[in-house]
C-alpha positions in Angstrom: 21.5 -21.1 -22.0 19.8 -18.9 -19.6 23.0 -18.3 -16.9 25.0 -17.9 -20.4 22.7 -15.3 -22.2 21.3 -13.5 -19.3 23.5 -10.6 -17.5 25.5 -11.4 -14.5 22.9 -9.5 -12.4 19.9 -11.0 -13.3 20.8 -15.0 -14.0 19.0 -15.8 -10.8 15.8 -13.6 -12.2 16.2 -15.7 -15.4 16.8 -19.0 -13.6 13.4 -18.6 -11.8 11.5 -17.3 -15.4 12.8 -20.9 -16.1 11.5 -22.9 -13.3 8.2 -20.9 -13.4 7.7 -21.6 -17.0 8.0 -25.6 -16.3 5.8 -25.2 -13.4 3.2 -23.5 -16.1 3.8 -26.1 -18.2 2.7 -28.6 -15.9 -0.3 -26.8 -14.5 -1.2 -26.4 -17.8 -0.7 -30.4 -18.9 -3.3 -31.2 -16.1 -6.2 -28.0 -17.1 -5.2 -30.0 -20.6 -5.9 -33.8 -19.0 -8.7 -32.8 -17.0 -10.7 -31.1 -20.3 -10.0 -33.5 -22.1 -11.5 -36.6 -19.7 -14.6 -33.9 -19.0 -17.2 -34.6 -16.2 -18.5 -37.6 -17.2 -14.8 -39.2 -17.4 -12.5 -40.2 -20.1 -14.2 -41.9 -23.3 -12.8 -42.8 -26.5 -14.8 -40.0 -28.3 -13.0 -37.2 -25.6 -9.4 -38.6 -25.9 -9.7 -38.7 -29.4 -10.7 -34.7 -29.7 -8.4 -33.5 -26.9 -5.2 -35.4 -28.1 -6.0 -34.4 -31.8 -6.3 -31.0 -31.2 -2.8 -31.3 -28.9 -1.1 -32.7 -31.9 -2.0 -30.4 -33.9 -1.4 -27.6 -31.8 2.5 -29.2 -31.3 3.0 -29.3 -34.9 1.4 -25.8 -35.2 3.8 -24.3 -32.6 7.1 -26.6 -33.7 6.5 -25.2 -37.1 6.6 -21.7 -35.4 9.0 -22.0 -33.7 11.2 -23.7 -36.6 10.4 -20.2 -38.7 11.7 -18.0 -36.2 15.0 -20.1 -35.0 17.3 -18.0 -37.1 16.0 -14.7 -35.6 16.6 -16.2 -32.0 20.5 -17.5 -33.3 20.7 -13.9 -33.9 19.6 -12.3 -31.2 22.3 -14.4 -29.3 25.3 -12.8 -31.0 26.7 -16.0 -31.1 26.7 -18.1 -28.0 27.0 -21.6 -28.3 
């Protein structure tokens, strides 16, 4: 979607917001993992917190995202 959507000029600016946005993404998994196991290491009290709160935080965001999908259909005058 991003060589498809993004002007011929900048696809290789777009391809790179890509790649740096998974490479956030997984900098940000590990801040997540290490938070959650905490100094002392991972307990069963910890895990139980830090993955609760990241469900909840992925449903929060899905629905989110599931709200504004129509505005972003739009905003791509029809690309498929």
């Amino acid at each position: 979607m991003v060589t498809k959507l993004a002007p011929v000029r900048l696809v290789g600016f777009g391809m790179g917001g890509w790649f740096l946005s998974t490479g956030i993404g997984n900098n940000l998994s590990g801040i997540f993992a290490g938070a959650v196991s905490g100094e002392g290491g991972m307990t069963i009290e910890s895990a139980l917190k830090g993955y609760t709160f990241g469900f909840w935080a992925l449903i929060g965001s899905g629905v989110v995202l599931f709200l504004i999908a129509p505005l972003i259909n739009k905003l791509m005058h029809g690309v498929k």
